[in-house]
N, C-alpha and C positions, 0 to 999 in steps of 0.2 A: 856262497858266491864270493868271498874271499877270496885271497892272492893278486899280485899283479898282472894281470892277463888271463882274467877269467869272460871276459868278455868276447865277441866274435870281434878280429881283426882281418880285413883281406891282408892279402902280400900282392901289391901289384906285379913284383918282380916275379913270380909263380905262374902269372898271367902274360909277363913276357915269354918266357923259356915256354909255355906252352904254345904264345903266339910264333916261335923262331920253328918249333919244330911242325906247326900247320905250312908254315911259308916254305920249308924242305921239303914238304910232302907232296909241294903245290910244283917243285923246282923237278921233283922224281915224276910227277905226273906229265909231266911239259915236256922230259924225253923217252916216256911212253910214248906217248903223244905224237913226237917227231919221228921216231922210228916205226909207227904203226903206218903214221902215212907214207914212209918209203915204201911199205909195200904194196904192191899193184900185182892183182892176177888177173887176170882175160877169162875169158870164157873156157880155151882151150885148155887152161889149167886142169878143167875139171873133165879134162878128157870126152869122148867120143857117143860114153852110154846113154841109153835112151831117156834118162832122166838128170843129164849133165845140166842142160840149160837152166832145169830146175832148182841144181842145187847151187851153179852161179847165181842164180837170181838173189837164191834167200842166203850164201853166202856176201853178196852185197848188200842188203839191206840191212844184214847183221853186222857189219864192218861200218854201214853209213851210221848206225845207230849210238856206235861202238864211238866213233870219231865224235859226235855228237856231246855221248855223255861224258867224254873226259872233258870239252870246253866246256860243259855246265857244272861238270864237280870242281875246274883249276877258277871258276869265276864263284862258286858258295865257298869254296876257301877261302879266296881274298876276300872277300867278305867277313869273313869269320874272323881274320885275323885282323882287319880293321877293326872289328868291334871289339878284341881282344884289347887291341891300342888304344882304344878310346876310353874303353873300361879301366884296364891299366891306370889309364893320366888321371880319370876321372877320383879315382881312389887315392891315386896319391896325392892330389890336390886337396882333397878331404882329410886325407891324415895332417897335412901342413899346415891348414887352417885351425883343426883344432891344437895342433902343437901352438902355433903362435898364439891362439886364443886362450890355452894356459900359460902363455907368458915363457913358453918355449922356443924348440925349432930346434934344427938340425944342425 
């Protein structure tokens, strides 16, 4: 178990770049999102046959559900990525302690 860095080290900074590209995914989700809801179809959309109404119906409930789960995945992101940050800070406050507690620091 020799060498200098045989030990586990985090990288907070590993834990940012991964927290930048949740928060891009969350910014791609939000004009999914905006664009899903410009669309609007009517009933009429689904034309005249005898199982039209039928298929509006569970066309709607699939689009309501649809609308649904993208604000519950753009709100476990931000979650995700706060805990990233919190994690993050929390590690590098711990590397800085123990640097100034060997009489270190950056």
């Amino acid at each position: 178990m020799g060498g200098s860095d045989s030990g586990f080290r985090m990288h907070p900074e590993a834990l940012e770049a991964y927290r930048r590209v949740i928060s891009d995914q969350r910014a791609e989700i939000a004009k999914i999102q905006s664009a899903l809801a410009s669309v609007q179809l009517t009933s009429d959309a689904f034309g005249h046959l005898p199982d039209a109404q039928n298929l509006y119906a569970a066309y709607r409930e699939h689009a309501d559900a649809e609308k649904e789960n993208l604000a519950d995945l753009r709100e476990v992101l931000a979650h995700a990525a706060h805990g990233l940050d919190v994690t993050a800070q929390n590690y590098q406050e711990q590397d800085d302690e123990i640097a100034t507690g060997f009489g270190g620091g950056r």
